[in-house]
PyMOL CGO cylinders between C-alpha atoms (Angstrom):
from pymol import cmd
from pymol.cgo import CYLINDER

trace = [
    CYLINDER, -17.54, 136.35, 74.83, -15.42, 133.29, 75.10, 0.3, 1, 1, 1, 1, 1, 1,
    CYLINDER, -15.42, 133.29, 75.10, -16.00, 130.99, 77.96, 0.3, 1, 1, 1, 1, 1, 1,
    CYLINDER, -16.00, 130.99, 77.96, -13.37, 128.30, 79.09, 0.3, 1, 1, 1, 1, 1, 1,
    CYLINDER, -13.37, 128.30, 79.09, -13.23, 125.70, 81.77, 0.3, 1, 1, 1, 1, 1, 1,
    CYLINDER, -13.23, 125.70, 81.77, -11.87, 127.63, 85.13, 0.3, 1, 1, 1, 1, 1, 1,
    CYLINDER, -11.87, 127.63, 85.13, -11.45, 125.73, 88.09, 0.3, 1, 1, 1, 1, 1, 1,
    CYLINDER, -11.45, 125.73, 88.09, -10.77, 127.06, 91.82, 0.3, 1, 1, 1, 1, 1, 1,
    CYLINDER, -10.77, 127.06, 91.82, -9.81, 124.85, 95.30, 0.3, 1, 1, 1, 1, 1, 1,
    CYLINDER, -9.81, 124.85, 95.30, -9.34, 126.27, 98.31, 0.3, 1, 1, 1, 1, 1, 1,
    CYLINDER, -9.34, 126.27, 98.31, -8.33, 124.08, 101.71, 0.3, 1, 1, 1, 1, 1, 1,
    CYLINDER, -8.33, 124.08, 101.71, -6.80, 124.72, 105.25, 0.3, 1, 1, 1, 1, 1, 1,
    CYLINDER, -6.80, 124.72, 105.25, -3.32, 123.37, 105.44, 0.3, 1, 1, 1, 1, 1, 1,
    CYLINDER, -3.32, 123.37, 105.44, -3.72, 120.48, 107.95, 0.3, 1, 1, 1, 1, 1, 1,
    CYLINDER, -3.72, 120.48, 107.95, -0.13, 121.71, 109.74, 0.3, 1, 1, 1, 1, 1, 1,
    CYLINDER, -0.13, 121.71, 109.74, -1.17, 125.43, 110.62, 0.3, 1, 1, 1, 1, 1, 1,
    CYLINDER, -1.17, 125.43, 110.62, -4.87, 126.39, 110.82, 0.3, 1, 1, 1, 1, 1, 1,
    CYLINDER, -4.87, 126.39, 110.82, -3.92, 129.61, 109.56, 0.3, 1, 1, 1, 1, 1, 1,
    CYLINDER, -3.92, 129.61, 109.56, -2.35, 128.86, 106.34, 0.3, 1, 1, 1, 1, 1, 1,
    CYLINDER, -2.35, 128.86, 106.34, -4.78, 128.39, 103.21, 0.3, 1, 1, 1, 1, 1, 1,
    CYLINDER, -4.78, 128.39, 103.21, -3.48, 126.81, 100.13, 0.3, 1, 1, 1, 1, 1, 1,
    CYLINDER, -3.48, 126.81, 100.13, -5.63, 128.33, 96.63, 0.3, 1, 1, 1, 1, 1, 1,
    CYLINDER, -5.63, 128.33, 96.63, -5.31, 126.24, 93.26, 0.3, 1, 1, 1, 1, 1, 1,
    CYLINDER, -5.31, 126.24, 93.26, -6.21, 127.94, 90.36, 0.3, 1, 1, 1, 1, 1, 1,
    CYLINDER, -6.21, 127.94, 90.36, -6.64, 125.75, 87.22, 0.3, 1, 1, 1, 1, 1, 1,
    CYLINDER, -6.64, 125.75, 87.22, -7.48, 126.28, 83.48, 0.3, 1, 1, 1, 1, 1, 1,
    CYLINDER, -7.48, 126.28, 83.48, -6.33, 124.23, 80.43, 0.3, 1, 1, 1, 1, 1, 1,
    CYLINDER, -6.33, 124.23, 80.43, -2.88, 126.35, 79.62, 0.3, 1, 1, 1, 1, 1, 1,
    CYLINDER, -2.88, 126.35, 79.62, -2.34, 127.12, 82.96, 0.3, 1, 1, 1, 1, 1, 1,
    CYLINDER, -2.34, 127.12, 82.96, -2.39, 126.39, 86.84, 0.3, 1, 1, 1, 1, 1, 1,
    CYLINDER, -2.39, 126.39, 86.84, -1.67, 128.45, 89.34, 0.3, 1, 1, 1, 1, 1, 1,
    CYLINDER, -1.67, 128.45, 89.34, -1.36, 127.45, 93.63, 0.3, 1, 1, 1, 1, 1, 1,
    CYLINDER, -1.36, 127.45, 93.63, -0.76, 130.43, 96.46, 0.3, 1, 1, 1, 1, 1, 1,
    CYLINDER, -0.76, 130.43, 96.46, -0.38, 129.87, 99.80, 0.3, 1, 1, 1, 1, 1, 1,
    CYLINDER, -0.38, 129.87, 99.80, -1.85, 132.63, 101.93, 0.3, 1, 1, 1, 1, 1, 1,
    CYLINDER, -1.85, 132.63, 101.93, -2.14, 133.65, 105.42, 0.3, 1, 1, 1, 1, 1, 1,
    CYLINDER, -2.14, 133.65, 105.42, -5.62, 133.71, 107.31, 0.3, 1, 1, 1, 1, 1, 1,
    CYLINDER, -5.62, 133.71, 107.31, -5.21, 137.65, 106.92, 0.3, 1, 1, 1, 1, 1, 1,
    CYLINDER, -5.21, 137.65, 106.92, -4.91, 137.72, 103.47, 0.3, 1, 1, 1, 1, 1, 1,
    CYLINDER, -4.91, 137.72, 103.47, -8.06, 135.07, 102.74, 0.3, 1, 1, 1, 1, 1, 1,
    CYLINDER, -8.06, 135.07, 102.74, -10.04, 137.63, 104.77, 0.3, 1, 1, 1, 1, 1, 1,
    CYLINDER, -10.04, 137.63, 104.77, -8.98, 140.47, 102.89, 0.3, 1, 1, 1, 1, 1, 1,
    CYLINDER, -8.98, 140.47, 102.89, -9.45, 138.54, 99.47, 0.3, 1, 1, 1, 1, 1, 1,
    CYLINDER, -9.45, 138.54, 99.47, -12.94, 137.60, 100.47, 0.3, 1, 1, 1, 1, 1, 1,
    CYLINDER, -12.94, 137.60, 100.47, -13.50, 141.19, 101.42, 0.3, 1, 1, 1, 1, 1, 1,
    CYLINDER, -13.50, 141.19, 101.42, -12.45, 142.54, 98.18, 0.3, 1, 1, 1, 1, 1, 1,
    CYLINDER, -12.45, 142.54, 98.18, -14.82, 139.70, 96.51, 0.3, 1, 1, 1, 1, 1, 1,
    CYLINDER, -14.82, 139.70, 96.51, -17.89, 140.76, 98.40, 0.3, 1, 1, 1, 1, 1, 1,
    CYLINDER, -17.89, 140.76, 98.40, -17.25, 144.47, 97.29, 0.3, 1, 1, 1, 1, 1, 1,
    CYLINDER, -17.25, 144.47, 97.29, -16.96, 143.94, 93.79, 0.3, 1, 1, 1, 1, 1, 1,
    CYLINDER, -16.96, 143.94, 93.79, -20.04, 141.85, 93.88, 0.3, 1, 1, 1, 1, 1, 1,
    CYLINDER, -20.04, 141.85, 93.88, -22.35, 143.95, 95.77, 0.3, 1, 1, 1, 1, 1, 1,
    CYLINDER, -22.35, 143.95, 95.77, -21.06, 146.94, 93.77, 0.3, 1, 1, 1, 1, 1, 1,
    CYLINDER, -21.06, 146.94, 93.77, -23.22, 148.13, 91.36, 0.3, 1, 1, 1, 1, 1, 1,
]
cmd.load_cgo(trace, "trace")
């Protein structure tokens, strides 16, 4: 398998508390969301799952 530089950033937006601002980077391609404190939780939910999933 193929690996390739993947880079992630993640920070509170310093005007709302509950606003989250993602960066996803790779050579070809970069990708930002802006999420709401909701949707962070239910991301990290989804992450814990699939991790502790066997």
């Amino acid at each position: 398998m193929t690996q390739f530089p993947l880079k992630i950033n993640f920070r509170k937006l310093p005007k709302d508390p509950n606003m989250f601002e993602f960066t996803i980077a790779t050579p070809a391609l970069r990708s930002q969301f802006i999420l709401p404190r909701q949707a962070v939780n239910n991301l990290r939910g989804a992450i814990e799952k699939a991790l502790l999933d066997k």
